[in-house]
C-alpha positions as CSV (number, residue, x, y, z in Angstrom):
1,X,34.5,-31.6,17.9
2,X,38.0,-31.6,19.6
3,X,39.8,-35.0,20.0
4,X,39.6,-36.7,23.5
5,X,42.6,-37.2,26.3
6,X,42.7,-40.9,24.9
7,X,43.0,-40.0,21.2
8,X,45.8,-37.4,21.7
9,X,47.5,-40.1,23.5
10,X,47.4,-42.3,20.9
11,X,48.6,-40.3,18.3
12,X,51.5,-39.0,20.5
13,X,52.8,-42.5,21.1
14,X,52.7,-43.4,17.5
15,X,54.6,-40.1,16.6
16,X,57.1,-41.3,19.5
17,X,57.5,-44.9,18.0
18,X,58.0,-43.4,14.6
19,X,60.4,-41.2,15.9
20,X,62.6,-43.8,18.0
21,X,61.8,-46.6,15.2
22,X,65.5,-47.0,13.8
23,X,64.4,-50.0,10.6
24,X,63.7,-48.6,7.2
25,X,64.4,-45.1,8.1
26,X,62.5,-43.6,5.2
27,X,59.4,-45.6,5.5
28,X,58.7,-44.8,9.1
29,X,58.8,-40.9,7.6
30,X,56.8,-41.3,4.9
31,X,54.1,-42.9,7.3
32,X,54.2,-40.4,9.5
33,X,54.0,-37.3,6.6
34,X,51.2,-39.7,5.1
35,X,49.4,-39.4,8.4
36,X,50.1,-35.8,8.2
37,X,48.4,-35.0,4.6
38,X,45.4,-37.2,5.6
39,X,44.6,-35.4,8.5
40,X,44.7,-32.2,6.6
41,X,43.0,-33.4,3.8
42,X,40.5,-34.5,6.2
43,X,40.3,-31.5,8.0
44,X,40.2,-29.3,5.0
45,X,36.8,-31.4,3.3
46,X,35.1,-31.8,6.8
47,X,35.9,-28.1,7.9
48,X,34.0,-26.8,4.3
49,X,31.6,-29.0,5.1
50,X,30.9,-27.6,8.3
51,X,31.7,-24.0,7.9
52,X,29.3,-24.6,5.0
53,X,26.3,-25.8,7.2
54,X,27.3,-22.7,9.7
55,X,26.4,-20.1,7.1
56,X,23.3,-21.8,5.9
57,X,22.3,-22.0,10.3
58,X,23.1,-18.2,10.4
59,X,21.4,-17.6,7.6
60,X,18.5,-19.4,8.6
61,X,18.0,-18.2,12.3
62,X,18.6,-14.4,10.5
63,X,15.4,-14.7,8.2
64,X,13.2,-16.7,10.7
65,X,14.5,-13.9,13.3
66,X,13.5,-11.5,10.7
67,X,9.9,-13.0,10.2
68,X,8.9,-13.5,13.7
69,X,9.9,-9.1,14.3
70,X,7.6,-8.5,10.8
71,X,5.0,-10.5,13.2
72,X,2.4,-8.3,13.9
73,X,0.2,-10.6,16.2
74,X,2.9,-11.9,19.1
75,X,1.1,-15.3,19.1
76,X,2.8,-16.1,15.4
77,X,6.0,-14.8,16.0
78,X,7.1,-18.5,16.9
79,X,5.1,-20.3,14.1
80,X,6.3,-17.5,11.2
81,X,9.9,-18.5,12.7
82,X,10.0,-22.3,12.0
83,X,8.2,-21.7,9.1
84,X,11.4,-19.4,7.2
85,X,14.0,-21.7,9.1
86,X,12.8,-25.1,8.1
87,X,12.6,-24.0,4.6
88,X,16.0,-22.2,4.5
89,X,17.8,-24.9,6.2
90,X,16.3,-27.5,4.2
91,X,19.3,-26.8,2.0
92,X,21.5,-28.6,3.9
93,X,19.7,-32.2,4.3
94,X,22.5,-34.0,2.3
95,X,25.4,-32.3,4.7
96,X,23.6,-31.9,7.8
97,X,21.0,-33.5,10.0
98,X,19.7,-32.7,13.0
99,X,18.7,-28.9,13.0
100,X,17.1,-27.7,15.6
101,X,15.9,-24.1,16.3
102,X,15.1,-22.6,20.1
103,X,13.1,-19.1,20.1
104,X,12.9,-16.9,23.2
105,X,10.7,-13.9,23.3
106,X,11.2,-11.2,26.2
107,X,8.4,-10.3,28.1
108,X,7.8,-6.8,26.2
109,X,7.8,-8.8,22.7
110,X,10.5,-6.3,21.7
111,X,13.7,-9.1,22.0
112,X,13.6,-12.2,20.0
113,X,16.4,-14.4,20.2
114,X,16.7,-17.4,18.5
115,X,19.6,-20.6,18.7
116,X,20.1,-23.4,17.2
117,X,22.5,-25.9,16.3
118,X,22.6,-28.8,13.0
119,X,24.7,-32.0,13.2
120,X,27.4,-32.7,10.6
121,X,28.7,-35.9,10.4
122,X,32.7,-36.7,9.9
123,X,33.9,-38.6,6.3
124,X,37.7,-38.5,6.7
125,X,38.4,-37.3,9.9
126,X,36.5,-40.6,11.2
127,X,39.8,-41.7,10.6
128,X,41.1,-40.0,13.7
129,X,38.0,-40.8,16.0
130,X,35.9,-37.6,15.2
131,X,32.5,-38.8,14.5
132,X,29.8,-36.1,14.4
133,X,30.2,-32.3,14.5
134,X,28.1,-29.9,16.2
135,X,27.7,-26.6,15.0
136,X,25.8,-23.9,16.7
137,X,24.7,-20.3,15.4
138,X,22.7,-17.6,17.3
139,X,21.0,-14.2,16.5
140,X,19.4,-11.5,18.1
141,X,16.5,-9.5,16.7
142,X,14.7,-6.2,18.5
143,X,11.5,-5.2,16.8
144,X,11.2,-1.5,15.6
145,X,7.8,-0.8,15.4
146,X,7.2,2.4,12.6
147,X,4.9,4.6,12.0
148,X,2.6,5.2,8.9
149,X,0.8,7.6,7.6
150,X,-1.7,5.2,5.1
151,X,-4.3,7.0,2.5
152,X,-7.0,5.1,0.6
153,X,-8.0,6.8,-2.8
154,X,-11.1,5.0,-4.2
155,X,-13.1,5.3,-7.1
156,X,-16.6,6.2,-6.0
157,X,-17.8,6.8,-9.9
158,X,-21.6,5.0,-11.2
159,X,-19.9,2.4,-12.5
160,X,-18.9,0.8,-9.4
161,X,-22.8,-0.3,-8.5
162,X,-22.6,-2.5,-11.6
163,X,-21.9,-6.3,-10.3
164,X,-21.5,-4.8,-6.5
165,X,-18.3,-3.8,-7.5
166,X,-19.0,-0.8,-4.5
167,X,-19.2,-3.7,-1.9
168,X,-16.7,-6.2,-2.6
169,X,-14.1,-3.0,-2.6
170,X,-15.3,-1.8,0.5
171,X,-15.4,-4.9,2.2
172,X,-11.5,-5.6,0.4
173,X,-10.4,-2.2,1.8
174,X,-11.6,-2.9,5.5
175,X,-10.1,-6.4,5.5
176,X,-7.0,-4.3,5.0
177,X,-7.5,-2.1,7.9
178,X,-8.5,-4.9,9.6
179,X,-5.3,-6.7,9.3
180,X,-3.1,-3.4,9.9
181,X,-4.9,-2.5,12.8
182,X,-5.2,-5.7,14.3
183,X,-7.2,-6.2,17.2
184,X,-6.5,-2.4,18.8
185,X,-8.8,0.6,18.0
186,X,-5.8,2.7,17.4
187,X,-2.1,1.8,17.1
188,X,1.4,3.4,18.1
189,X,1.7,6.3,15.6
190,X,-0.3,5.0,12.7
191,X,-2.7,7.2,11.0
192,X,-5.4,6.4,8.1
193,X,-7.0,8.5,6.0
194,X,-9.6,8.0,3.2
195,X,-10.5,10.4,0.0
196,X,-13.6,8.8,-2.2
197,X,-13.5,10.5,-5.5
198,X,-14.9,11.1,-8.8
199,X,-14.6,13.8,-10.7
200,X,-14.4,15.8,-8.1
201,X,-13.6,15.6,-4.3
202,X,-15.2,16.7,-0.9
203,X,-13.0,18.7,1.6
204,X,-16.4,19.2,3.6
205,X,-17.9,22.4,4.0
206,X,-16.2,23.4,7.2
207,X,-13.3,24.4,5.0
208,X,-15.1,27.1,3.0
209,X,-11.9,29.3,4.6
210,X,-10.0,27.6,1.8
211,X,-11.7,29.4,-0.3
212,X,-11.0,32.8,-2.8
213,X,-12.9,36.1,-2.2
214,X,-14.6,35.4,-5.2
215,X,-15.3,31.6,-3.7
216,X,-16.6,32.6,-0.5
217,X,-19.1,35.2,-2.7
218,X,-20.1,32.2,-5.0
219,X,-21.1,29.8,-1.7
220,X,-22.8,33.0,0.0
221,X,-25.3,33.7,-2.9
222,X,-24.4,31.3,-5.7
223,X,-26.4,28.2,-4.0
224,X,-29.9,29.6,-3.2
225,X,-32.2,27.1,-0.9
226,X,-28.7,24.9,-0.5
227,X,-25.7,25.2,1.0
228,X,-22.1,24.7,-0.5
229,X,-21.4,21.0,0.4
230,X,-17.3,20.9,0.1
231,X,-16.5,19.6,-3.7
232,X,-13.8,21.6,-4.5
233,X,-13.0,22.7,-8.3
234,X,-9.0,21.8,-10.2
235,X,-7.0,25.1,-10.0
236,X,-5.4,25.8,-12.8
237,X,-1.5,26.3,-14.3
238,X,-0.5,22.9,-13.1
239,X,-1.7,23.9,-9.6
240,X,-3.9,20.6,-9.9
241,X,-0.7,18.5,-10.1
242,X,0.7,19.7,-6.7
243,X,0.5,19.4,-2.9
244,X,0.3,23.7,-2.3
245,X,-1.9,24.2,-0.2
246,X,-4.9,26.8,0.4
247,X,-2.7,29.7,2.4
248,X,-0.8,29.9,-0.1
249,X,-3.3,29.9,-3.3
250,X,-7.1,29.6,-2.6
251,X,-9.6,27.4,-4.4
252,X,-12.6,27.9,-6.0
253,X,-16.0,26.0,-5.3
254,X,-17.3,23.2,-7.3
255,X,-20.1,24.8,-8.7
256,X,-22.5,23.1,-11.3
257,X,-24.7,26.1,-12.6
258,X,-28.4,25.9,-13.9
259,X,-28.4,24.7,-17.0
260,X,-30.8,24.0,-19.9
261,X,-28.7,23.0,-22.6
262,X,-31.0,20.2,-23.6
263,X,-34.3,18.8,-23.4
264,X,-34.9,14.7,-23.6
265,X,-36.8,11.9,-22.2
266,X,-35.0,10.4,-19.4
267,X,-35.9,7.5,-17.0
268,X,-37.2,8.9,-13.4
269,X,-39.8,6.7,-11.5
270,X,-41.1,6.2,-15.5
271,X,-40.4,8.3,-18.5
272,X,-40.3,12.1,-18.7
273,X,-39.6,14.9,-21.0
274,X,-36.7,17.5,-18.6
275,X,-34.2,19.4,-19.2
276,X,-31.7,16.9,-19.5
277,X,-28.2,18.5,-17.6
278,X,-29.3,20.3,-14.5
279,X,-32.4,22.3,-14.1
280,X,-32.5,23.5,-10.7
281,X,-36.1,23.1,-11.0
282,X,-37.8,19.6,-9.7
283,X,-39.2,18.4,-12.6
284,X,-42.0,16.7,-10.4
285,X,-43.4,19.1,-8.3
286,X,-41.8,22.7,-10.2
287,X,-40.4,23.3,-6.5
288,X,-36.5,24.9,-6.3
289,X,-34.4,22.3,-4.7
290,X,-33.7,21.9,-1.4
291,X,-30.2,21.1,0.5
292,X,-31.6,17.8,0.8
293,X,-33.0,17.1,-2.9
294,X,-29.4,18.6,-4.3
295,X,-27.3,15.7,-3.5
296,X,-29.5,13.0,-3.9
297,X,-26.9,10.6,-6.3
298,X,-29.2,9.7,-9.1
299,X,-31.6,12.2,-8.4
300,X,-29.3,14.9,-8.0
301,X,-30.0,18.4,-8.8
302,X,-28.6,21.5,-7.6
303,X,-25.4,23.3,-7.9
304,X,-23.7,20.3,-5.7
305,X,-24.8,17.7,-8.2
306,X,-22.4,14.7,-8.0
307,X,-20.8,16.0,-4.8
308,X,-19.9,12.8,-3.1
309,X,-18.9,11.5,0.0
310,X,-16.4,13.9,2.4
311,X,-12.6,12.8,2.9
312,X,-11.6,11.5,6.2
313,X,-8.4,13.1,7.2
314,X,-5.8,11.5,9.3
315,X,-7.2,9.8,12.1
316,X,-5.8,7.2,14.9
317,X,-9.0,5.4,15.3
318,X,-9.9,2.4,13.5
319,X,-13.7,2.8,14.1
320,X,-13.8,6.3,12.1
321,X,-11.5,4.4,9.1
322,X,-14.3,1.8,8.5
323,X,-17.2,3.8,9.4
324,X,-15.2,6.5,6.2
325,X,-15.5,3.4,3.8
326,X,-18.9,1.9,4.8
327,X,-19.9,5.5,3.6
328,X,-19.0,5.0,0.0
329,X,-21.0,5.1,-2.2
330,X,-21.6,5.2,-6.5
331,X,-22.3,8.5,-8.1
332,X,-23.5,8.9,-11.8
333,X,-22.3,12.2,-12.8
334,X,-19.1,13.7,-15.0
335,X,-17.1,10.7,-15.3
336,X,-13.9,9.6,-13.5
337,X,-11.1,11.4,-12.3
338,X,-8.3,9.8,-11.0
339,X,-5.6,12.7,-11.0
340,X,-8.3,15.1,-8.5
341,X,-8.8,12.1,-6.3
342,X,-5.1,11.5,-6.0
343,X,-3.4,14.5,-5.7
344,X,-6.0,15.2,-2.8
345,X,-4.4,12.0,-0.9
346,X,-1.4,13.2,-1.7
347,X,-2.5,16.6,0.1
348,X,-4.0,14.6,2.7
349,X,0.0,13.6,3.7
350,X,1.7,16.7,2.4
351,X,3.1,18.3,5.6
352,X,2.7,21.7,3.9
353,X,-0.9,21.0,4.7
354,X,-0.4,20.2,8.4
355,X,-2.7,21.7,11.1
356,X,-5.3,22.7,7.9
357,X,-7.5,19.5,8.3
358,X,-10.2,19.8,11.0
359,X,-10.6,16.4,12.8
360,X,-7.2,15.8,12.3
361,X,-4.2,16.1,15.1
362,X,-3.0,19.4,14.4
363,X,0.9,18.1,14.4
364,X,0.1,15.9,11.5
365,X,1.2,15.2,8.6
366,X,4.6,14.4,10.2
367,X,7.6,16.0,7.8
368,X,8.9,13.8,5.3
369,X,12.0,11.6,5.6
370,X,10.5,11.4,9.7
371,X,13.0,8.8,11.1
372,X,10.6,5.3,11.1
373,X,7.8,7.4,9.6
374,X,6.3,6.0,6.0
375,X,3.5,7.5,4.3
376,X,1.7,5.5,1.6
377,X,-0.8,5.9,-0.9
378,X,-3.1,3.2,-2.0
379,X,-5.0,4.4,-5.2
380,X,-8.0,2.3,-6.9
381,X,-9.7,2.5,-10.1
382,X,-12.6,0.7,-11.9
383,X,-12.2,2.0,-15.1
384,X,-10.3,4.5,-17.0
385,X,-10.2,8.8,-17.2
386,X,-13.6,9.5,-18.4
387,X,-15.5,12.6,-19.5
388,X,-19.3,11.6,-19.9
389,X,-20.2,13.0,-23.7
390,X,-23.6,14.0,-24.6
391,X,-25.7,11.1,-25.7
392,X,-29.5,12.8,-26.2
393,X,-28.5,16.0,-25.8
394,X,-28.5,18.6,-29.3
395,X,-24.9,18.7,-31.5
396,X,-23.1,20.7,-31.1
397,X,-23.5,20.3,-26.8
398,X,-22.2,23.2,-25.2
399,X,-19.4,22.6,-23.6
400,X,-19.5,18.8,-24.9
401,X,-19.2,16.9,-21.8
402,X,-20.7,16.7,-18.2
403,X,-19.9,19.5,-15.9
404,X,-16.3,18.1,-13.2
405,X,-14.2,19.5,-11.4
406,X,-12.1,21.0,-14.3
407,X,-15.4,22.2,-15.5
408,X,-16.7,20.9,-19.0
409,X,-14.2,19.2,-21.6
410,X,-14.4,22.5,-23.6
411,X,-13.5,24.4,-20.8
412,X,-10.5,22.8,-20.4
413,X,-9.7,23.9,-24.0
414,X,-10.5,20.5,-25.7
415,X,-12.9,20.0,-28.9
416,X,-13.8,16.8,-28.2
417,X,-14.4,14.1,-24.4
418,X,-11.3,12.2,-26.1
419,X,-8.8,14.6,-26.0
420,X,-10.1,15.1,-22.5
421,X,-9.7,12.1,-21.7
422,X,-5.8,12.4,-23.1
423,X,-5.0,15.5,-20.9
424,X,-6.1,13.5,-17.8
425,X,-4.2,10.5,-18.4
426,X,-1.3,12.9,-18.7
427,X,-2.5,14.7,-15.1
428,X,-2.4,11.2,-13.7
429,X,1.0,10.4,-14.9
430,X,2.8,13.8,-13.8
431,X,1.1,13.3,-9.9
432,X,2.3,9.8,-9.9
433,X,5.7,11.3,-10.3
434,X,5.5,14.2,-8.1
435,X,4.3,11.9,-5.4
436,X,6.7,9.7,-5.5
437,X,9.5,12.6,-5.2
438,X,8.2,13.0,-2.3
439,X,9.3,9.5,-0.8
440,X,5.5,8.5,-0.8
441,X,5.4,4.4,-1.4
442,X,2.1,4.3,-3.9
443,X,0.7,1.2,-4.5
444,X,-1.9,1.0,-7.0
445,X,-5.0,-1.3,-8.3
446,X,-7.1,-1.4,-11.5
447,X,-10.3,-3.5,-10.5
448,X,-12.9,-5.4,-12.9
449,X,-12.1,-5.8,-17.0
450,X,-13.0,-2.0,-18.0
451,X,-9.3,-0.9,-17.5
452,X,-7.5,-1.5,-20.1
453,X,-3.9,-2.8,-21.2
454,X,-2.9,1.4,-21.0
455,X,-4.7,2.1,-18.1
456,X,-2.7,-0.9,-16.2
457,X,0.2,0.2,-17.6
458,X,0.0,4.1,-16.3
459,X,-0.9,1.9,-12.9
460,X,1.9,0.1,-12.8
461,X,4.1,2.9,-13.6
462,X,2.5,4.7,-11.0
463,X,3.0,2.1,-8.1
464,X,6.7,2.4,-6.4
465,X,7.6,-0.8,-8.1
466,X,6.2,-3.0,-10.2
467,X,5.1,-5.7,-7.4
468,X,3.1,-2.4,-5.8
469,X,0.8,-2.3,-8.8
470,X,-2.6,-5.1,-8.6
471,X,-4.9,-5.7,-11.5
472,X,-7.9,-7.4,-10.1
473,X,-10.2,-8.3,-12.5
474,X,-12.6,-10.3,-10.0
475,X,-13.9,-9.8,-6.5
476,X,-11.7,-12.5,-5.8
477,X,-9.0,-11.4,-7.0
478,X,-9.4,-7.7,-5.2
479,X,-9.3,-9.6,-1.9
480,X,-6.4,-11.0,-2.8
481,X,-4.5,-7.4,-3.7
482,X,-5.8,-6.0,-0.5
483,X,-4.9,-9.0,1.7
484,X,-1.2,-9.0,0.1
485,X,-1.2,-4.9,0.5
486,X,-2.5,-5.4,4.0
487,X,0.5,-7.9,5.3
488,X,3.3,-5.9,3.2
489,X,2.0,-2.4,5.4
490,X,2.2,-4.8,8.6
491,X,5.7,-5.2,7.6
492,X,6.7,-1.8,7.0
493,X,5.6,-0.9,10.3
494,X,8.2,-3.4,12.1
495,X,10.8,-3.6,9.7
496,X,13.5,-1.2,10.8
């Protein structure tokens, strides 16, 4: 605050009568330098004080500014405001009082602009007539809404129908699309996809073009009464562990053969003596399967057996995202597979793989590094790499494991389901890293207490950082990774 006309006149005519004042030359001097040093002194401990309360009102109007833009629902632009400024400028209660914050939204929501101004009272330039100070601060902030590119990788293995663990993540996973999306169908260049997996994946059998010669021959006579339904098998020399796509090295089909390595009882509608791995044959009516009876989960039979549900590419529309996840569902065969479900969302936003997804826009994915373009992964497990090992069946099993996607443990060269187990922990591990050269954000979550302290660990090390990764022991819990994962996208997509 500036002194007033009468104040300046004042201390004018006191400088004159010092001046003029010819009796005890040396005090009127030292009165007046006295003056002098008070007034600096003064102005030097209430300008701190005030420059001090300035920086803490910037500071305060920047972050509110910041958390009304990161708004994505206009109506709590204002309310997310007040909420950052009153607990930044709280700070200054024993200096200042009086804050007061004034937020003004343009009509487009793309302009905030916020003001405000805190009240400093004077301590020694009271001396002089200055009472209280007002200081004022102001910012500006212009919403840049991004685009994403958003992939959800979920564990669709048997054990997720124990303790409706199926549910309570599909219900988690469209609370987050719920909160993303927001009250729009589909939203200004934001794109979902969603690959169930388990030990294998489903590109849909539309994309039998993806195939080798020697593919295309095994789906044209290799599934008799069937048809191939889309699981695709891991290609081998590390081509698993990358995002190359078909054009330029084919895959093979996913291709469980007839098999009678063993004979056992087993539970079916009651007990029965079968052939325990995969008999083509019905064991209830001696009838050859049927495209229907190959893929029947539990029930399953057939050269598809444990084919599960298809990934949903890229899409805009919210409705095709949820209707993706209400499709989920448990399947009991081969085990668990983390590093086949995702490297495929990883070649679900790999530009190299752009115009090859039907029901997909053909321009997407977008390159990477697109100016306000992020693409995320968001992977989820139940459990840990798993190769299901004979239980009934005769030792030594052929092959010693369930058939997957790499084929059986011994085909991958291993004696025994644990070193399996080892060589896809170390899959997992090398993805995670090629991803994230890539500039993909990962964020990762290990639900229920099956996953152990190393499988939250590789996790953790997977997610971009640290406060990427979840462990979610309990439903409750899950709801609570997916709700925090859901408002940390909203802000990626309007954080410039």
């Amino acid at each position: 605050m500036k002194p007033t006309s009468h104040m300046r006149l004042s201390l004018k005519k006191l400088g004159q009568c010092l001046i003029k004042d010819e009796r005890g030359s040396l005090i009127p001097a030292v009165a007046g330098g006295m003056l002098v040093l008070t007034g600096a002194a003064g102005l030097t401990v209430d300008g701190a004080r005030m420059f001090y309360v300035k920086d803490v009102l910037q500071k305060s109007l920047d972050s509110a500014g910041l958390a009304a833009g990161h708004a994505l629902d206009v109506d709590n632009m204002e309310a997310d405001a007040r909420e950052f400024f009153d607990a930044n400028i709280a700070s200054v209660d024993n200096v200042a009082a009086d804050a007061n914050m004034v937020i003004t939204v343009s009509d487009d929501n793309e302009v905030i602009t916020l003001s405000a101004d805190a009240t400093v009272s004077a301590t020694f330039m009271s001396i002089f007539g200055f009472g209280d100070i007002t200081v004022s601060a102001s910012t500006e902030i212009t919403r840049e809404t991004r685009g994403m590119e958003l992939v959800l990788v979920m564990d669709n293995t048997g054990s997720m129908r124990h303790d409706d663990k199926i549910d309570t993540m599909k219900e988690a996973a469209t609370n987050l699309i719920e909160t993303v999306y927001g009250d729009e169908e589909t939203n200004t260049n934001l794109w979902v996809g969603v690959v169930p997996y388990i030990t294998q994946v489903n590109v849909g059998s539309a994309h039998d073009g993806w195939l080798s010669a020697d593919g295309q021959t095994l789906v044209d006579t290799g599934f008799p009464d069937t048809e191939w339904m889309g699981c695709i098998a891991a290609r081998s020399d590390g081509l698993d562990e990358t995002d190359t796509p078909p054009t330029d090295e084919p895959f093979e089909p996913y291709y469980w053969q007839d098999t009678d390595y063993a004979e056992g009882w087993y539970y079916k509608s009651g007990w029965q003596f079968t052939h325990y791995d995969n008999n083509w044959v019905d064991e209830d009516n001696g009838d050859e399967i049927t495209i229907v009876e190959s893929n029947d989960r539990d029930n399953s039979i057939g050269p598809n057996r444990g084919c599960g549900e298809q990934i949903t590419p890229l899409v805009a529309e919210k409705t095709k995202v949820l209707d993706a996840i209400d499709d989920m569902a448990p399947w009991s065969f081969g085990g668990t597979a983390t590093p086949m479900g995702l490297a495929w969302g990883w070649r679900v936003l790999s530009p190299r793989w752009r115009g090859l997804w039907d029901g997909s826009e053909p321009e997407l994915p977008v390159d990477y590094a697109t100016p306000f373009m992020d693409k995320v992964i968001v992977v989820l497990t139940d459990g840990k790499n798993e190769f299901i090992p004979p239980s009934t069946w005769p030792d030594p099993f052929p092959g010693i494991s369930d058939y997957t996607a790499y084929g059986r443990a011994a085909d991958m060269g291993h004696a025994s389901v644990s070193e399996a187990r080892d060589d896809l922990d170390d899959r997992f591990d090398r993805i995670c890293a090629n991803i994230k050269n890539d500039s993909v954000i990962i964020y990762s979550i290990t639900f229920g207490t099956t996953p152990d302290a190393t499988v939250q660990t590789a996790f953790e090390n997977c997610a971009t950082n640290p406060s990427f990764y979840f462990h979610a022991p309990t439903a409750a819990s899950l709801d609570a990774a997916f709700e925090t994962i859901g408002r940390q996208l909203s802000n990626l997509r309007l954080s410039k």
